[in-house]
C-alpha positions in Angstrom: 0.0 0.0 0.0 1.4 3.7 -0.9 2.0 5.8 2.2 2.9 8.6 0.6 1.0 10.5 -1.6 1.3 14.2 -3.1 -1.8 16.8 -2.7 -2.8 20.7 -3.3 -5.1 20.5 -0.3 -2.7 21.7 2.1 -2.6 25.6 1.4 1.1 26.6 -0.1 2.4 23.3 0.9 3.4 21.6 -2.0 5.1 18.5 -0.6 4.6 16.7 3.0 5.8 13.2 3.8 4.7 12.7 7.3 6.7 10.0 8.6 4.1 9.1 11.5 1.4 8.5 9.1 3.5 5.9 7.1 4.6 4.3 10.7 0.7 4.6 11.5 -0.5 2.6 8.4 2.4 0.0 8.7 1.6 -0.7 12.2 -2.0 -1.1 11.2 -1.1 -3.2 8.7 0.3 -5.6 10.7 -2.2 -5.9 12.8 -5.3 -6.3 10.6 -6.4 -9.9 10.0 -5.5 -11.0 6.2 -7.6 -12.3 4.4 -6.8 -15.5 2.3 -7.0 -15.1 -1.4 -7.8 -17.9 -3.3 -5.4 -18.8 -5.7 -7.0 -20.1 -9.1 -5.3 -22.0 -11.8 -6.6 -21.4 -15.4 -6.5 -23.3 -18.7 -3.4 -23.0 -20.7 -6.1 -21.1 -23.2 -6.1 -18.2 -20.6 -3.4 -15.6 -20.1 -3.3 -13.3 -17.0 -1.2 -10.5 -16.1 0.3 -12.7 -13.7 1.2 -15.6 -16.0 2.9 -13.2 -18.5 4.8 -11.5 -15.8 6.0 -14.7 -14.4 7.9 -14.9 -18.1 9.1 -11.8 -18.1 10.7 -11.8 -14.7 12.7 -14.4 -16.1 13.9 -11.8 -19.1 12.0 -14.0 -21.9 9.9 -11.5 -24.1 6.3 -12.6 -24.4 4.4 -10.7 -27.8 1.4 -11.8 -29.2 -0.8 -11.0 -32.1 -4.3 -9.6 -31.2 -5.9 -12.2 -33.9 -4.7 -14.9 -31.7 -6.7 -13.1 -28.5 -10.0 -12.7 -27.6 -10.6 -10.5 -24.2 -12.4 -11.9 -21.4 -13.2 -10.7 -18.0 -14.1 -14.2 -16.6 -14.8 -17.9 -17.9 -18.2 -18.9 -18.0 -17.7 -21.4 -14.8 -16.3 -18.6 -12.8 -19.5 -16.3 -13.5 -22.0 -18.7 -12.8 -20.3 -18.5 -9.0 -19.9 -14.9 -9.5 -16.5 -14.6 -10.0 -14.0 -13.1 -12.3 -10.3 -12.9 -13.8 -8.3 -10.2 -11.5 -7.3 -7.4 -14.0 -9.2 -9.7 -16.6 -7.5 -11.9 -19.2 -7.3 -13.4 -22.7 -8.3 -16.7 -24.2 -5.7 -17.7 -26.6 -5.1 -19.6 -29.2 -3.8 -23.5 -29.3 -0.8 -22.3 -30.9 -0.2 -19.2 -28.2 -1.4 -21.4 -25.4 2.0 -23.7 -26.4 4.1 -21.4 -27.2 3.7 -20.1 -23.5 3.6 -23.2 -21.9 7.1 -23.9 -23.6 8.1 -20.4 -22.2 7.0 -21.0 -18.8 8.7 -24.2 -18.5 12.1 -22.2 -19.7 11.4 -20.5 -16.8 11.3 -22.7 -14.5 14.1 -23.1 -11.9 15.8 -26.7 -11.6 15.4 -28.0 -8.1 18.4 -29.4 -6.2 16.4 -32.8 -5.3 18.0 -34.1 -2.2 18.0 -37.8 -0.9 17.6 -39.3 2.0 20.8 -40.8 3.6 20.7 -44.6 5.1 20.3 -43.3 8.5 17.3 -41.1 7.8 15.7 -44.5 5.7 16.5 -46.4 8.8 14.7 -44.2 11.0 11.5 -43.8 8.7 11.5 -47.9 8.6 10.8 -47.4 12.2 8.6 -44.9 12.1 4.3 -45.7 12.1 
């Protein structure tokens, strides 16, 4: 959340960063209950904001042709519950929908897979 903003409602001050109402807000901040946001997984036919900026993070340039889009503001199973795309999205074509799956698995980051030693295997075997 910004804490700082700039106004003309202040007489012939211009610019006023009050440090106390940034502390104020944080400290509220922490203290308010979050709320949990569901996080939904669409169809590789769907592009967000968020999936295209998960590619780009990863300095891989994402373009695509607006006859390959269609703009949507939710699926048809989200607005029968009454729910929507954040920010809205695209449905894509099969072509774009590979494409970006190939891209997002370019992004991905190889895991360092660790094993379990003998001891640790011994100990599960006596485990429950």
């Amino acid at each position: 959340m910004n804490t700082s903003f700039i106004s003309n409602l202040f007489g012939n001050l211009r610019i006023w960063g009050p440090s106390e109402l940034r502390a104020a807000i944080l400290a509220a901040d922490k203290q308010a209950t979050k709320t949990a946001i569901p996080k939904y997984e669409y169809p590789n036919n769907v592009i967000t904001v968020g999936r295209v900026e998960k590619i780009i993070k990863r300095g891989i340039d994402v373009r695509i042709d607006g006859r390959s889009l269609r703009k949507i503001a939710a699926l048809d199973t989200q607005r029968r519950c009454g729910k929507s795309i954040y920010g809205g999205g695209f449905l894509c074509s099969d072509a774009v929908a590979d494409d970006l799956a190939a891209k997002e698995l370019a992004t991905k980051r190889e895991a360092i897979a660790w094993k379990l030693s003998e001891r640790e295997m011994k100990i599960i075997e006596t485990l429950e």
